[in-house]
N, C-alpha and C positions, 0 to 999 in steps of 0.2 A: 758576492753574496746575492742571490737571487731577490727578485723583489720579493714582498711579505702578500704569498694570494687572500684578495677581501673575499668575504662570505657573504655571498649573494643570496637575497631572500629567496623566498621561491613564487613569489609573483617575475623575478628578476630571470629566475631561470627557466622559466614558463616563456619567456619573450624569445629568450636564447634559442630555446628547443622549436618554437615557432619561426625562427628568423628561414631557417630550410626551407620551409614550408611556401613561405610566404616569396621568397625567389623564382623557387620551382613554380609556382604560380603565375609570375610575370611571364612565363615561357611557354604557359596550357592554349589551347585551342580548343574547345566543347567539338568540335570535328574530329581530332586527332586524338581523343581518350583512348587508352593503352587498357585492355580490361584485364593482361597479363598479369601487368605489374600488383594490382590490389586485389585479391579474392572478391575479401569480404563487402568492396564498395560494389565491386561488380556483380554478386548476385543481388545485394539490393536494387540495383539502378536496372536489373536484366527481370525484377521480380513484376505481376501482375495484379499482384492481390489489390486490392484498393482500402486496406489496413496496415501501417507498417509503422515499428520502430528502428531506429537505428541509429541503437546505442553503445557509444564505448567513451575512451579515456578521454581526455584532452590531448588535443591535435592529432586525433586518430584518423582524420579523414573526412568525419561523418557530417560536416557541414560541407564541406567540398560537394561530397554524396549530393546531398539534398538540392545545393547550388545545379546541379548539374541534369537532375532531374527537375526542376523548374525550366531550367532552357530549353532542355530539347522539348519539355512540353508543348512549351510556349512557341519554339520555332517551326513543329510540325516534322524535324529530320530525329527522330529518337533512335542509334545504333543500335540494340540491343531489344525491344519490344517493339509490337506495333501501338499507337497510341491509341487510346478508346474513344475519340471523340473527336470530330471532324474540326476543322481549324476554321477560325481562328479560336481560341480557348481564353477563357480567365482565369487568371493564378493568384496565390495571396500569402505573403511571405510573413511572419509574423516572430517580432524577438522580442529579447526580456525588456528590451531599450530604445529606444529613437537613435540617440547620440553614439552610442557605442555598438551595440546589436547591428545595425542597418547602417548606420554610415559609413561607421571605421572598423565592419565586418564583413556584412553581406555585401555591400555596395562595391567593395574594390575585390569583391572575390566573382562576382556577377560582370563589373568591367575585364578582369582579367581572364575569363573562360569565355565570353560571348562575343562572336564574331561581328566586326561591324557590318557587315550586307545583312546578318538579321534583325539590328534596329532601324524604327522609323527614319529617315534622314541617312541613314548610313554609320551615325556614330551617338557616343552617349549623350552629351549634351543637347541636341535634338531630339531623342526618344526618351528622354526621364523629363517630367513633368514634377516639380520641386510643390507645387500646391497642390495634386494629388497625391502625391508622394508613388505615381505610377508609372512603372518603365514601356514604352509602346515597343510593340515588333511591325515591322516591313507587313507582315502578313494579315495583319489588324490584331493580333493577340496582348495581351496586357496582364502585366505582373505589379500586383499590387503589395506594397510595404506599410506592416504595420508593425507596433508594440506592446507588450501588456500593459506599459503603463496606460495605453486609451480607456476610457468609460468603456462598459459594455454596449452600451447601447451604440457605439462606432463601429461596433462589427456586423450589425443589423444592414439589411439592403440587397445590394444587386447578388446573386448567386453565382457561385465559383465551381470551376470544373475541379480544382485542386487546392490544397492547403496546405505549407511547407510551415512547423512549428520548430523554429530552431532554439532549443533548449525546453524544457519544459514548462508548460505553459498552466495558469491558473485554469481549473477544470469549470470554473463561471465561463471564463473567455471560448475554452475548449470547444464547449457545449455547444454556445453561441456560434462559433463557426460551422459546428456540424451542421448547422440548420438551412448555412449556405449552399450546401452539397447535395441536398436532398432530388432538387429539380433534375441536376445534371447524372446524378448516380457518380456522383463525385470519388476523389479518391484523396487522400492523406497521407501523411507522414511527417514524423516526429523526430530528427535527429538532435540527443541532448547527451551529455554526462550525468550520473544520477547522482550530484553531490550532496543533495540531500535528500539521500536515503528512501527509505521503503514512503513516497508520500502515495496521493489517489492512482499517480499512474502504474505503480506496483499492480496493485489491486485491479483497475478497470482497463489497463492496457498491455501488462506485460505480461498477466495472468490470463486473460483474455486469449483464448484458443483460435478467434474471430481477426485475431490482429497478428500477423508473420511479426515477431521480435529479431534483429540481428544483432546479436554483441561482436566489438571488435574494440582489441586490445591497440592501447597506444603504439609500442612495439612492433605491431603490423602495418605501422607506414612506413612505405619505403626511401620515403623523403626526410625522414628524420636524423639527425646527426645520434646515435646511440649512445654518445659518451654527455651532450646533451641530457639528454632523457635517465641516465643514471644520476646525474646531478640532482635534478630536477625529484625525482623518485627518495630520494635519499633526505630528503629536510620531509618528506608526507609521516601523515601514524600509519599503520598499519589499514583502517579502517578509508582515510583518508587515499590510500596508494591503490585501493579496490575498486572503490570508485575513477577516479583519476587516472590511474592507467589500464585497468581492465575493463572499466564502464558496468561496475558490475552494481547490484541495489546492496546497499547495508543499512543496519540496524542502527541510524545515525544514535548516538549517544549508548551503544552496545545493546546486545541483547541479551533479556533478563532469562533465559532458558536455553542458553546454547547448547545446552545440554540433550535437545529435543534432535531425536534426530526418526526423519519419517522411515525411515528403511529399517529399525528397529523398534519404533514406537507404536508405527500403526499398524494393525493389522485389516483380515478379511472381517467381513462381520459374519456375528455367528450368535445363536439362542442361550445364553449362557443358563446354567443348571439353577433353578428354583429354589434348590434347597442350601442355595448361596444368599450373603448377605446382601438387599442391594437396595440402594441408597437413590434419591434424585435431590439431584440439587440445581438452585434458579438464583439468578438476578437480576433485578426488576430495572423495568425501563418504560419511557413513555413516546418520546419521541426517538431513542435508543431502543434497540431491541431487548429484549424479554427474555431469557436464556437459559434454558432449564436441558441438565443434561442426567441420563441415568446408567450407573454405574455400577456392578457385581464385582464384590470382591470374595474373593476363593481363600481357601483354608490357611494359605501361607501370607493373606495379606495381600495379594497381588488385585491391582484395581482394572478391571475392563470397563472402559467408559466404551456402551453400545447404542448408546441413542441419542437424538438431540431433538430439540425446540430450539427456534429463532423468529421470531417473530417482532413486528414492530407495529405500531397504532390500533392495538386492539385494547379492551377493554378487560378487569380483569376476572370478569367474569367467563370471556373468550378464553383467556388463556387458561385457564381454571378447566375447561370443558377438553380443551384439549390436551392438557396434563393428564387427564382422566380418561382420555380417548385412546391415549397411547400406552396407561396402565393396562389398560382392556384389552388395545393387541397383543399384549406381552402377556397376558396371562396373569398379571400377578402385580399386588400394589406393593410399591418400597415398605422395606421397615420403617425407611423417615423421611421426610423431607426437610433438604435445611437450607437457610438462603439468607439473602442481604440483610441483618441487621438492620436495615434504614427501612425496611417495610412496615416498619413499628408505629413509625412517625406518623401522626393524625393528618387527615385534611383540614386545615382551616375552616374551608365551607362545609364538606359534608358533614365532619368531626368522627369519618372511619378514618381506619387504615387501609394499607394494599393487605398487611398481614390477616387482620378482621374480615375482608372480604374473602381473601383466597379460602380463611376457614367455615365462612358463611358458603361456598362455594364447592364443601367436599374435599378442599386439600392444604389439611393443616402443616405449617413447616415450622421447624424448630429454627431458634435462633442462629443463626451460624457468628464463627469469630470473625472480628474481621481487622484483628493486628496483622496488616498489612505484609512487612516484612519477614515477621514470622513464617504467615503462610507460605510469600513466594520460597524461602530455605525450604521449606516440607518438601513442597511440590519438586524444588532444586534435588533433592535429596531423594527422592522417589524415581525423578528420572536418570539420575545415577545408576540407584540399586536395581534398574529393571521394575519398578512396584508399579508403573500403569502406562496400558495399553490403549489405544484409539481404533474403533475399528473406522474403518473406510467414509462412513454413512456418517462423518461428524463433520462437515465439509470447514463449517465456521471454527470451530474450535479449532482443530490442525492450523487452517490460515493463523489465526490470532498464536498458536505458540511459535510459528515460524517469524513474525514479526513484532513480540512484544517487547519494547523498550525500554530502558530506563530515560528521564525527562533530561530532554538538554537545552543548556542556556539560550535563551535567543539570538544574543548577542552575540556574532560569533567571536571577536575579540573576549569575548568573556569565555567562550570555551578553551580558549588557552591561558588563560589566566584564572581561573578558578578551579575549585574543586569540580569535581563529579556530585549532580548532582543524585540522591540518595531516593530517590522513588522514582515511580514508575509512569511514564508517560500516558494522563487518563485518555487514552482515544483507542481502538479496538483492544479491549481488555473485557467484552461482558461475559462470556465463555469462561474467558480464564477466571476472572473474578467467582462466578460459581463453581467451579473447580475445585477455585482456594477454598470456599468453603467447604465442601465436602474434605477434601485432603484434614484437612484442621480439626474435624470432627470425630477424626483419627478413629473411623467403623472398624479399624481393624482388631482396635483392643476389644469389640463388639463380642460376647462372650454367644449371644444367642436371646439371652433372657433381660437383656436393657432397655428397656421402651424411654424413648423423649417421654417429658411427664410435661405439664403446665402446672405453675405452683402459685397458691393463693397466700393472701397473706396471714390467716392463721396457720397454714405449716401445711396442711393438708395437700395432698395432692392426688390426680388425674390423671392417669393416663390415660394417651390418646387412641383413638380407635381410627386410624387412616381410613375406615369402611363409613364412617358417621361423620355428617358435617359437626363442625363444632358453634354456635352462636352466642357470644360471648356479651351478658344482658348486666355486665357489672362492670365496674369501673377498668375499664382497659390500663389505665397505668400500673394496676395494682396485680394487674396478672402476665404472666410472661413464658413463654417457653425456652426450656433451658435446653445445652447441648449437653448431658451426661459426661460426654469427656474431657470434652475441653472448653466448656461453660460459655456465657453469652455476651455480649459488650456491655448490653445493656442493666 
């Protein structure tokens, strides 16, 4: 009877699928790189831009990449480019770790590609310096090793020709280095796994037209044992295998609109017909952006959202003038405006509101709902049935439905051992947040003849005139505007 095979975690089969890796490496030469054997490391390492990612699975290669491109920098023999900057150069290697990142990472993958004639003395323990944590070359050039655990203020100082971020790097620390690069017209690059998801370098690098991106799947190294890496692949989630083997960004904790899809959703922009219902809707923010979108919906119900506002640290009399600036290109002011429910709420010191001022201001808005849940099914359910459109010109909203998420545990042991958690991750949601309102205010049941009213507390009521500011000289708790369809929180 055969032995009984144990079940290897997959930290356990991550070691396994490296072990290939890590031999074929004892046998490399930074001289003798083969640019046959890997595509994808080789247009990275053959590229000039002085922006670059280069990201894929785990053990795809991409720190090898990086490793190698630091050498030749630093030796002045680069096969593949010519280098931009006369020799000797500064370099600066930077991971998640001291202990693990740099020593029992970079350190034996920089021994094993780096030729001894190009360190100081001829070999490593002569040209690595343990108290600056920096490796010397023969030629006077110098590779410096750091980690994000350091202070920020450590990354402050002498100026770098180049910058090697391996794995992704806190954008405080990020920042900080750019600063290093500035003297020299320095050049970067980022090789990481996106294991967690859509975070700042989505957004400010991978989206980033200024920055060459190269994804490259695990499976594209050729030094991998493949029955390894099925192993390994086979204990991941789905979400988890994206990342991990293809290096791809996800919606850590899934995406709350997958349903969004830009090749159907968005279109051209276009003047949509006047004698259509059309609605603007906002949510408020202070040191968050301001986020007012405007929307025509057509006879069948169908919602073209064709404009936007985004703004940040204005005041809201600013934002008020340009709500109204943008009525005025358009030809034409909404039937309503309806927004954050939480604009209600007084200032302490001044004893306004943001609601009170916008209507002191020329732009009165009705309450909007804001059962959470709720609204995200509407909106879910809209983008099912085809019911709304995006034109081109809404740059922020598109971003925000392509990466909005449900909140996942910190913990990552707690992500396998807990439920899912049941709401929505609050960090880029302001877009959508106004959206939801509008969606919830359901303009579609809108007959033509339904005006938002403001309702006093004898019974009476007002309707608004979007064309007249409204100044509200009575007790603000006692007065409120309502949403006709689907009523107000408050």
């Amino acid at each position: 009877m055969p032995p009984k095979q144990l079940k290897l975690s997959a930290g356990e089969m991550l070691r396994e699928v490296s072990s290939s890796l890590r031999e074929s490496a004892r046998k490399n030469d930074a001289r003798r790189y083969d640019p046959t054997k890997f595509p994808k490391q080789t247009r990275f390492l053959s590229s000039v831009h002085p922006k670059r990612q280069y990201i894929g699975g785990n053990r795809s290669g991409k720190t090898v990449g990086g490793v190698l491109e630091g050498l030749w920098y630093a030796s002045g023999e680069h096969p593949l480019k010519q280098i931009p900057w006369r020799q000797p150069t500064r370099g600066r290697v930077v991971a998640v770790d001291f202990k693990q990142g740099v020593q029992k990472i970079l350190h034996p993958i920089y021994k094993s590609w780096c030729p001894n004639h190009w360190l100081r003395g001829g070999n490593w323990d002569d040209a690595y310096n343990n108290d600056l944590n920096t490796l010397y070359f023969a030629n006077g050039s110098e590779i410096e090793f750091m980690s994000y655990e350091q202070d920020l203020q450590k990354f402050a100082g002498v100026s770098r020709h180049w910058i090697h971020f391996d794995e992704e790097p806190p954008k405080a620390i990020f920042t900080e280095n750019m600063m290093r690069l500035i003297d020299t017209d320095g050049h970067y690059w980022i090789t990481m796994t996106p294991v967690d998801g859509m975070t700042w370098t989505y957004d400010d690098i991978f989206e980033d037209e200024d920055v060459q991106s190269i994804i490259v799947d695990m499976t594209e190294n050729p030094y991998l044992n493949p029955k390894a890496i099925e192993g390994f692949l086979k204990s991941l989630s789905p979400d988890d295998r994206k990342a991990r083997q293809k290096g791809l960004y996800v919606a850590v904790g899934g995406l709350i609109y997958p349903q969004f899809t830009p090749e159907v959703h968005v279109i051209r922009p276009f003047n949509p017909p006047k004698n259509w219902l059309w609605v603007a809707s906002m949510d408020h923010g202070i040191t968050n952006p301001t986020s007012w979108h405007w929307t025509a919906i057509d006879g069948e119900g169908r919602k073209f959202i064709f404009d936007e506002y985004y703004e940040t640290d204005l005041t809201v009399k600013e934002h008020a003038a340009a709500v109204r600036e943008i009525n005025q290109s358009h030809g034409r002011i909404p039937d309503y405006n309806v927004g954050d429910p939480s604009i209600r709420n007084k200032d302490p010191i001044t004893g306004t509101s943001v609601h009170t001022e916008y209507a002191m201001n020329g732009v009165p808005i009705v309450l909007g709902n804001n059962d959470v849940r709720a609204g995200i099914d509407l909106v879910r359910r809209h983008l099912n049935d085809k019911k709304i459109f995006i034109t081109e010109n809404n740059p922020n909203l598109i971003r925000e439905f392509k990466k909005y998420r449900w909140a996942e545990w910190r913990d990552r042991k707690a992500i396998y051992e807990k439920n899912k958690k049941d709401e929505p991750q609050k960090k880029d949601d302001h877009a959508l947040d106004d959206i939801r309102y509008m969606v919830s205010s359901r303009p579609e049941l809108d007959t033509g003849d339904v005006t938002p009213y403001r309702h006093r507390p004898d019974e009476s009521s007002i309707a608004i005139d979007p064309d007249k500011p409204w100044i509200d000289n009575s007790n603000e708790d006692s007065e409120i505007y309502v949403d006709y369809h689907l009523g107000s929180e408050v």
